[in-house]
C-alpha positions as CSV (number, residue, x, y, z in Angstrom):
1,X,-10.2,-61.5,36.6
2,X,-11.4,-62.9,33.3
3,X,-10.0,-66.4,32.4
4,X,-10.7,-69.6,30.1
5,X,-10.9,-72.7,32.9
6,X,-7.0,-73.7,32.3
7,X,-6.2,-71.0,33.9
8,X,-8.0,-71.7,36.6
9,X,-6.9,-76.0,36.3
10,X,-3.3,-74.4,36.3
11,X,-3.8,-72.5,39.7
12,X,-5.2,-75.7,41.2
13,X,-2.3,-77.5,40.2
14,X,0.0,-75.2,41.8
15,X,-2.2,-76.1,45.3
16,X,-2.3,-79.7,44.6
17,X,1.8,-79.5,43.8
18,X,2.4,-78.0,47.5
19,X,0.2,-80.0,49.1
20,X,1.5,-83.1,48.2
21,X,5.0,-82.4,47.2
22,X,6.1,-79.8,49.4
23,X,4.2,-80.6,52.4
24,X,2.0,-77.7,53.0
25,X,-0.7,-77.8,55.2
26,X,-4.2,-76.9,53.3
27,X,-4.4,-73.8,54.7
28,X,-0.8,-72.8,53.7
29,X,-1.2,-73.8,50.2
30,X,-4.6,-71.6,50.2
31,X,-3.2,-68.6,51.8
32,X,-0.4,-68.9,49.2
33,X,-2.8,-69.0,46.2
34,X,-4.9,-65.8,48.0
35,X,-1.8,-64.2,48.2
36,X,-0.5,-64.0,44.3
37,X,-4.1,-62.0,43.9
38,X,-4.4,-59.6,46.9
39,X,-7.3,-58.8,49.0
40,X,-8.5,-56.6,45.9
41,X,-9.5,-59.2,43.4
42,X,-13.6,-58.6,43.6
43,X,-14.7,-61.2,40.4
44,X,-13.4,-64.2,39.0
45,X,-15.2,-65.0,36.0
46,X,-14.6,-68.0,33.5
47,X,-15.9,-69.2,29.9
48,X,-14.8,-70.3,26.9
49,X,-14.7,-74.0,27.8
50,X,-16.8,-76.0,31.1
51,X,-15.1,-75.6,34.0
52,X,-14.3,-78.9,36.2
53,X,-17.0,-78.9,39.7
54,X,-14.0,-80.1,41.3
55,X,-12.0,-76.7,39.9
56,X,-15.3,-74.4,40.6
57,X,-15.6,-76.1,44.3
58,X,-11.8,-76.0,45.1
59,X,-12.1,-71.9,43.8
60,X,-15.2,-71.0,46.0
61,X,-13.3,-72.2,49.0
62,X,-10.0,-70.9,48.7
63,X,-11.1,-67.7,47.5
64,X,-14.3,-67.3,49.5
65,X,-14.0,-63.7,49.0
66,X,-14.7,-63.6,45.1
67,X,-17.9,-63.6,43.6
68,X,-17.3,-66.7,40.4
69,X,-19.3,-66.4,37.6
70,X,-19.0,-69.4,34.8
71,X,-20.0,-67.8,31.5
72,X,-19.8,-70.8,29.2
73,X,-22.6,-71.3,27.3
74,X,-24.2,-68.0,27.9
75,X,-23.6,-66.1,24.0
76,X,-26.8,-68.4,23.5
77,X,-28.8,-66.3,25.8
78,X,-27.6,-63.0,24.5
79,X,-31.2,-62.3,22.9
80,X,-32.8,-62.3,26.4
81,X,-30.1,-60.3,28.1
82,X,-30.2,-57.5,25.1
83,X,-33.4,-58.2,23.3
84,X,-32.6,-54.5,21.8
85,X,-29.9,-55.3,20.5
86,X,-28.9,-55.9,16.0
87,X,-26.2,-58.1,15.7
């Protein structure tokens, strides 16, 4: 899954919302999150924008599964990942 960082703010909302409001225990709340995704999802990979330590920390536990990649920042690199390439 390729996302900008609100996505990623909006599915730690969701969390925070039944943790506190509807009175889920942490692991409840994460197996709900897990579960909108399936046991398939292999990548989670966000850029456009930073994303929050709090956001990439809260992500790496819950879904412990998925390799996260942040690619913000990273189109200033492209000459040393494709020096070949003419753009």
């Amino acid at each position: 899954m390729a996302c900008p960082p609100r996505i990623l703010k909006s599915l730690h909302s969701i969390w925070t919302d039944k943790v506190k409001h509807e009175g889920c225990t942490v692991e409840d709340a994460d197996s709900y999150i897990v579960e909108r995704f399936g046991s398939r999802m292999k990548f989670v990979i966000s850029g456009g924008a930073p994303t929050p330590p709090n956001i990439v920390s809260w992500l790496k536990r819950v879904m412990h599964h998925v390799t996260y990649q942040d690619s913000y920042g990273m189109s200033v690199l492209y000459p040393f990942y494709f020096p070949s390439s003419t753009f």
